[in-house]
ROSE-4610 file (N, C-alpha, C; in Angstrom, 1 decimal, always signed):
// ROSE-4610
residu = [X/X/X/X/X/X/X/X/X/X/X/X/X/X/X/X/X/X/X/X/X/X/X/X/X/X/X/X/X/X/X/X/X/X/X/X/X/X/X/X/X/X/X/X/X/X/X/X/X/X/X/X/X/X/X/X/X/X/X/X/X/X/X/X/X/X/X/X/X/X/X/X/X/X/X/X/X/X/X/X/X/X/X/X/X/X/X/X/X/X/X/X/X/X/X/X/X/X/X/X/X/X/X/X/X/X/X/X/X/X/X/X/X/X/X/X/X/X/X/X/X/X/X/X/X/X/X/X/X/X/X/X/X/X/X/X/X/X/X/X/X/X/X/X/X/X/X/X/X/X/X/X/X/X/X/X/X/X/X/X/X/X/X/X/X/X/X/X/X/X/X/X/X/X/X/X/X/X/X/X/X/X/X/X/X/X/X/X/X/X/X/X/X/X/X/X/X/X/X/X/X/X/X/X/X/X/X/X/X/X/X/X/X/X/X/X/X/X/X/X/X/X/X/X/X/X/X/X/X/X/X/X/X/X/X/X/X/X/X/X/X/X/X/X/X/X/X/X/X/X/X/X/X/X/X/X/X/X/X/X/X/X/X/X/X/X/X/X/X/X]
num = [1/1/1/2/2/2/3/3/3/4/4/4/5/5/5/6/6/6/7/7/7/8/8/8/9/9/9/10/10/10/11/11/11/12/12/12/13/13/13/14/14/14/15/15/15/16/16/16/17/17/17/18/18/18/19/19/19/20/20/20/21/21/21/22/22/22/23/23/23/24/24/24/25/25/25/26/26/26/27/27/27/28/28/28/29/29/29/30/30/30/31/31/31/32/32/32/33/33/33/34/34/34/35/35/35/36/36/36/37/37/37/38/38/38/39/39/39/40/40/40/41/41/41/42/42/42/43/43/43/44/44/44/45/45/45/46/46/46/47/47/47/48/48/48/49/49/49/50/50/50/51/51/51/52/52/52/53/53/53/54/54/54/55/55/55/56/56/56/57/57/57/58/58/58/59/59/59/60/60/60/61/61/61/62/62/62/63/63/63/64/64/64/65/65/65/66/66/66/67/67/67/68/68/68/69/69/69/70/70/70/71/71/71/72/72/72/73/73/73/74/74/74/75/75/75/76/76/76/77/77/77/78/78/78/79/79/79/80/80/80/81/81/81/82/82/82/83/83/83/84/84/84/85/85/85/86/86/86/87/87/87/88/88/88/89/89/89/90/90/90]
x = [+2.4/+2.4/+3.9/+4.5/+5.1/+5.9/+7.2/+7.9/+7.4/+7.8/+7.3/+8.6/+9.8/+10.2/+10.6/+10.1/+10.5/+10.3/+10.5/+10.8/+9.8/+9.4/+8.7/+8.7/+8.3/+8.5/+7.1/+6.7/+5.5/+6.0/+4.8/+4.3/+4.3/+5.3/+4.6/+4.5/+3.3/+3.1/+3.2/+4.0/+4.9/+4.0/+3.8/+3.0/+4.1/+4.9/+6.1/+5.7/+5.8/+5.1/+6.7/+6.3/+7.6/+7.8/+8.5/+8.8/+8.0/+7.2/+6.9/+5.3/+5.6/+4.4/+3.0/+1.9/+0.7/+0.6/+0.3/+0.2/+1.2/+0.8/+1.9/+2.5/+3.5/+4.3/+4.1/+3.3/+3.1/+3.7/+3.9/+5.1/+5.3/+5.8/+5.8/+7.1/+7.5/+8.2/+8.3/+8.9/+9.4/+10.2/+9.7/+10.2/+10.6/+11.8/+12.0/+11.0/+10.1/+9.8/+10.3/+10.4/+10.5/+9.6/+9.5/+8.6/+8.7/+8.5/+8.8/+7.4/+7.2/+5.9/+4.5/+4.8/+3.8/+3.4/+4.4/+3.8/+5.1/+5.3/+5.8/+6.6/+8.1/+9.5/+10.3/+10.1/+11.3/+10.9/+11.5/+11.6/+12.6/+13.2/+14.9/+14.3/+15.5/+15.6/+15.0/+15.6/+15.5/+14.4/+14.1/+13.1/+14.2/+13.8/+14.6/+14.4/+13.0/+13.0/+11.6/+11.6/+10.7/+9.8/+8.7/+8.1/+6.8/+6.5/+5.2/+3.6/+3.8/+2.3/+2.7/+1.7/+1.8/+1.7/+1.0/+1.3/+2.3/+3.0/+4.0/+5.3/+5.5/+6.2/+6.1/+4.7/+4.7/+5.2/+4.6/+5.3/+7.0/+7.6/+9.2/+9.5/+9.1/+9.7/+9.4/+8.1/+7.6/+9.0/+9.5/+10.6/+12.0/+11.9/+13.3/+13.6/+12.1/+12.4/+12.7/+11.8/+12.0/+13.3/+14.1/+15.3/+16.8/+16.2/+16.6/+17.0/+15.9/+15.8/+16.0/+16.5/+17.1/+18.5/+18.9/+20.8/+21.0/+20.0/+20.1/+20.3/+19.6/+19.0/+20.3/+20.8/+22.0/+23.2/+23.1/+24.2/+25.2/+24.6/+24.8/+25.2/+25.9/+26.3/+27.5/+27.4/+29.1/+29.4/+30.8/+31.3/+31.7/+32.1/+31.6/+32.5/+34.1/+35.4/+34.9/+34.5/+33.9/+33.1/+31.8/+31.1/+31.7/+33.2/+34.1/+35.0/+35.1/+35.9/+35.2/+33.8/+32.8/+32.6/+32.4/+32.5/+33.5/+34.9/+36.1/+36.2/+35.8/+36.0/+35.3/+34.5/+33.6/+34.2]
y = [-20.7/-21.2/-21.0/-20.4/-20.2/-21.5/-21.4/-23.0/-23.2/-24.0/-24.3/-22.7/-22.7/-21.7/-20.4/-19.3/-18.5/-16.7/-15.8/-14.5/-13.5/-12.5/-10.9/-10.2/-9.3/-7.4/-7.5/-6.7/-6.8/-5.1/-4.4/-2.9/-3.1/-2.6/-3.0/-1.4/-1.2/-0.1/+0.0/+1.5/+1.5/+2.9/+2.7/+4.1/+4.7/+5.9/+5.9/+7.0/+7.0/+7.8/+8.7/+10.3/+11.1/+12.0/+11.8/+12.8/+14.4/+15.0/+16.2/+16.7/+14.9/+15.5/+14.5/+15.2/+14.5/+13.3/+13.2/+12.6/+11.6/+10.3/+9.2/+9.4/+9.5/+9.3/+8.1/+8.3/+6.9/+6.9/+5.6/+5.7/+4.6/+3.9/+2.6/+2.4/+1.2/+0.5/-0.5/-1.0/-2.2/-3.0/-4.3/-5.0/-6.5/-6.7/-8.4/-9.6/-10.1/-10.7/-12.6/-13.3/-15.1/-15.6/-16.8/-18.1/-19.2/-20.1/-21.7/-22.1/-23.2/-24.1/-23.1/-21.6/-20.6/-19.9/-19.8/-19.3/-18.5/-17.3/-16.2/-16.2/-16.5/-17.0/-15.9/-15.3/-13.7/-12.4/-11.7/-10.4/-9.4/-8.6/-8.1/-7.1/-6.6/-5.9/-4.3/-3.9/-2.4/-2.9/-1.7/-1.5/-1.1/-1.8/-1.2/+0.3/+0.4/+2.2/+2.2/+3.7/+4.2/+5.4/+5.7/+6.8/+6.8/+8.0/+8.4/+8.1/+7.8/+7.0/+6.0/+5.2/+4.1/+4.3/+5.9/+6.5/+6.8/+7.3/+8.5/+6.9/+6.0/+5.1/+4.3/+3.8/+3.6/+4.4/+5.8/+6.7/+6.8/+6.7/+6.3/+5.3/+4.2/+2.8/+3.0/+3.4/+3.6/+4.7/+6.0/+6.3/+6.2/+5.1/+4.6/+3.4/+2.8/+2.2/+2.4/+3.4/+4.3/+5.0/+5.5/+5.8/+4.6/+3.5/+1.9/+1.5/+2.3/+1.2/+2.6/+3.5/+4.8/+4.6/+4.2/+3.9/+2.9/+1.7/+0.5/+1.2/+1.4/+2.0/+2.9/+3.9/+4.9/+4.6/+3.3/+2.8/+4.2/+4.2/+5.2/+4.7/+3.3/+2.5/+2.6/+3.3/+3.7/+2.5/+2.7/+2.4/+2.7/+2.4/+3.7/+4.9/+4.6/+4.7/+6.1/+5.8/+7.0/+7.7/+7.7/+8.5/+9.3/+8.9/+9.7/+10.7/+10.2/+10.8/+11.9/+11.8/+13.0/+14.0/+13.5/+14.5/+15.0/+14.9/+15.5/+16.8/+16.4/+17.0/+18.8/+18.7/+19.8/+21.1]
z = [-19.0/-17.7/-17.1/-15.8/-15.2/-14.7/-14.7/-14.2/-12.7/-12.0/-10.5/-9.8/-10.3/-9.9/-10.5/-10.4/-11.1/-10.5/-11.2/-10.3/-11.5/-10.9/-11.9/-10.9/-11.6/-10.6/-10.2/-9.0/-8.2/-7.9/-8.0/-7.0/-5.5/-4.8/-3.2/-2.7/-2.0/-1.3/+0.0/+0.1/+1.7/+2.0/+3.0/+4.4/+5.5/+5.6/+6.2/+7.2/+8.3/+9.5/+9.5/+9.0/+8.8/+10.0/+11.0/+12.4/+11.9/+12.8/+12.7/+11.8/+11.0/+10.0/+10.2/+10.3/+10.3/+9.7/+8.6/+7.4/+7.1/+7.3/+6.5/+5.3/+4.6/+3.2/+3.1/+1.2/+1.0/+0.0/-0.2/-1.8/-2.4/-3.8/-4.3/-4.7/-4.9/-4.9/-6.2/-7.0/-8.2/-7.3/-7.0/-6.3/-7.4/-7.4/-8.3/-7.1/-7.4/-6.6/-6.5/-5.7/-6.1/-6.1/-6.9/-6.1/-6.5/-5.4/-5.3/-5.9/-6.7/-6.4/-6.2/-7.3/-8.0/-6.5/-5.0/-3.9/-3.6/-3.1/-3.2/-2.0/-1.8/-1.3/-0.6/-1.8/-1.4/-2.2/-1.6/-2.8/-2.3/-3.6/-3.3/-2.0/-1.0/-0.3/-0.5/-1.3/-2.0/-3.3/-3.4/-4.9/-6.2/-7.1/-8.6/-8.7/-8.7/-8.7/-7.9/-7.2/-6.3/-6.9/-6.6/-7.0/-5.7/-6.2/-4.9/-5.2/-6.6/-6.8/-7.8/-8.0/-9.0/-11.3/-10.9/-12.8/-13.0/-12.0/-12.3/-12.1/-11.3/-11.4/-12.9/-13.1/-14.5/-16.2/-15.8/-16.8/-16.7/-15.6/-15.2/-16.5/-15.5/-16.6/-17.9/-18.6/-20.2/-20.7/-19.8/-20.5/-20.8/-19.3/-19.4/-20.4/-20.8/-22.1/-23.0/-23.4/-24.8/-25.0/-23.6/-23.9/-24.1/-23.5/-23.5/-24.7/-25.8/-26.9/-28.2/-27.8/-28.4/-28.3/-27.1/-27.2/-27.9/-27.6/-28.9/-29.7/-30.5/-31.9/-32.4/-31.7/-32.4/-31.7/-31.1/-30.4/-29.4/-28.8/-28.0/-26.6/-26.2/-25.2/-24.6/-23.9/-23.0/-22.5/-21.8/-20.5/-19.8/-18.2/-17.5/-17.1/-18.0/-18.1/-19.4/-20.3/-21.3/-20.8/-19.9/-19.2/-18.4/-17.5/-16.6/-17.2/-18.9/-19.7/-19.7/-20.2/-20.9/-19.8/-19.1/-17.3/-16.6/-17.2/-17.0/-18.0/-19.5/-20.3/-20.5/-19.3/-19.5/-18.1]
């Protein structure tokens, strides 16, 4: 059971009417969501990550895990001072 206040990610879907084009762009969103007393308060501005359907946003996160927990694993954890290094160096 969830405390009286607490936050998780919610899918929100957006319909975007694009100048020139028939057809609404539709697209999803990973939103952190809030809530007071288990009823839904806020949610962040921007999406964590976006995609154009709801599999292909899920397949996203399943590999950003698996590469999440690959840098764990072979410790492969920059900073962002070494990543400028490695991009100068080439």
């Amino acid at each position: 059971m969830y405390p009286e206040s607490y936050r998780n990610y919610r899918i929100i879907k957006h319909k975007e009417k694009i100048k020139g084009i028939d057809e609404a762009h539709e697209w999803v969103g990973l939103y952190e969501v809030y809530y007071k007393n288990w009823k839904v308060v806020a949610w962040t501005a921007e999406p964590t990550i976006t995609w154009d359907d709801i599999d292909d946003l899920i397949w996203e996160l399943e590999y950003m895990l698996e590469d999440a927990k690959k840098c764990k694993e072979d410790s492969l954890i920059y900073t962002e001072k070494e990543l400028e290094d490695m991009v100068k160096e080439k």
